[in-house]
C-alpha positions as CSV (number, residue, x, y, z in Angstrom):
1,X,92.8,35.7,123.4
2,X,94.7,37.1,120.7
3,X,94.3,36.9,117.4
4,X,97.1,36.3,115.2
5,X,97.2,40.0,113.6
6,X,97.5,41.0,117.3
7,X,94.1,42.6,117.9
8,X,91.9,41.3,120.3
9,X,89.0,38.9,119.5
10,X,85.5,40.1,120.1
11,X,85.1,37.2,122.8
12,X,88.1,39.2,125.1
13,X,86.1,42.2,125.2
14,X,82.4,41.3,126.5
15,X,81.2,41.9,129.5
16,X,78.3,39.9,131.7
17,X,75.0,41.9,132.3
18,X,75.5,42.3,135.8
19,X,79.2,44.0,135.2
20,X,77.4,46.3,133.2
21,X,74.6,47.0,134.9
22,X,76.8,47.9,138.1
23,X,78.4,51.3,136.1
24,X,75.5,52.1,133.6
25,X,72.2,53.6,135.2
26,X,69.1,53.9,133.2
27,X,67.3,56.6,134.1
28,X,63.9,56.4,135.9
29,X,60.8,57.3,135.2
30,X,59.3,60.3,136.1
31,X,56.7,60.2,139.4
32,X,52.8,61.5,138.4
33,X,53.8,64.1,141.0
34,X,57.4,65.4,139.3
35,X,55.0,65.4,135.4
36,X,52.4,67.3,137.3
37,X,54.7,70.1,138.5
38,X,57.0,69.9,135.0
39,X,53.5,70.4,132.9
40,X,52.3,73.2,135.5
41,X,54.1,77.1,135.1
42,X,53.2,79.7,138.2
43,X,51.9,82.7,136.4
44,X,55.1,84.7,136.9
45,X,56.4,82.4,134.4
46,X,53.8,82.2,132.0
47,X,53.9,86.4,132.1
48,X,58.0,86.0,131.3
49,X,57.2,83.7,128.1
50,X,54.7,86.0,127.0
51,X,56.9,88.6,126.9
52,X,59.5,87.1,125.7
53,X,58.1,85.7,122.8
54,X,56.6,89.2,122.1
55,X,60.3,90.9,120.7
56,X,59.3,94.8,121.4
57,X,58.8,93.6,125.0
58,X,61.2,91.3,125.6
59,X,64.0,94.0,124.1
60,X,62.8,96.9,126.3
61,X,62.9,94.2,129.4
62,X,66.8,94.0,128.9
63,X,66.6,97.9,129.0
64,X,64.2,98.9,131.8
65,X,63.5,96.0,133.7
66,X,61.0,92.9,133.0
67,X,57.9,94.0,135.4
68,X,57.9,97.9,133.7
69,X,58.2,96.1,130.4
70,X,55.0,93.8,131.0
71,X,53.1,96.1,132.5
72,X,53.6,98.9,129.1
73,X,52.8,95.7,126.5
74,X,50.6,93.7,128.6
75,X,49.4,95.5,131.8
């Protein structure tokens, strides 16, 4: 229904819970198994974040290579 400015009226434009819920996902909850593996880092990456949050090292890795650059900081 129209109001008489010629906007519509907040009743026209609602939508049940079900129409809604059939285009709008939430997202799900994260598994013990997926928080495990996003909480857990494999040493390589652990050794890349040390580096890069040490700037000498992380600098030279963009000129000679990541592994040479650990290994002259941190090896």
């Amino acid at each position: 229904p129209k109001e008489p400015s010629g906007s519509l009226s907040a009743d026209s434009i609602k939508i049940k819970k079900e129409v809604a819920n059939a285009f709008v996902k939430r997202q799900k909850r994260f598994s013990l198994y997926e928080r495990y593996f996003e909480s857990y880092k494999n040493p390589m990456e652990q050794m890349h974040e040390r580096c890069e949050n040490y700037p000498p090292c992380d600098y030279l890795s963009d000129q000679i290579g990541f592994s040479l650059a650990y290994n002259r900081f941190f090896g």
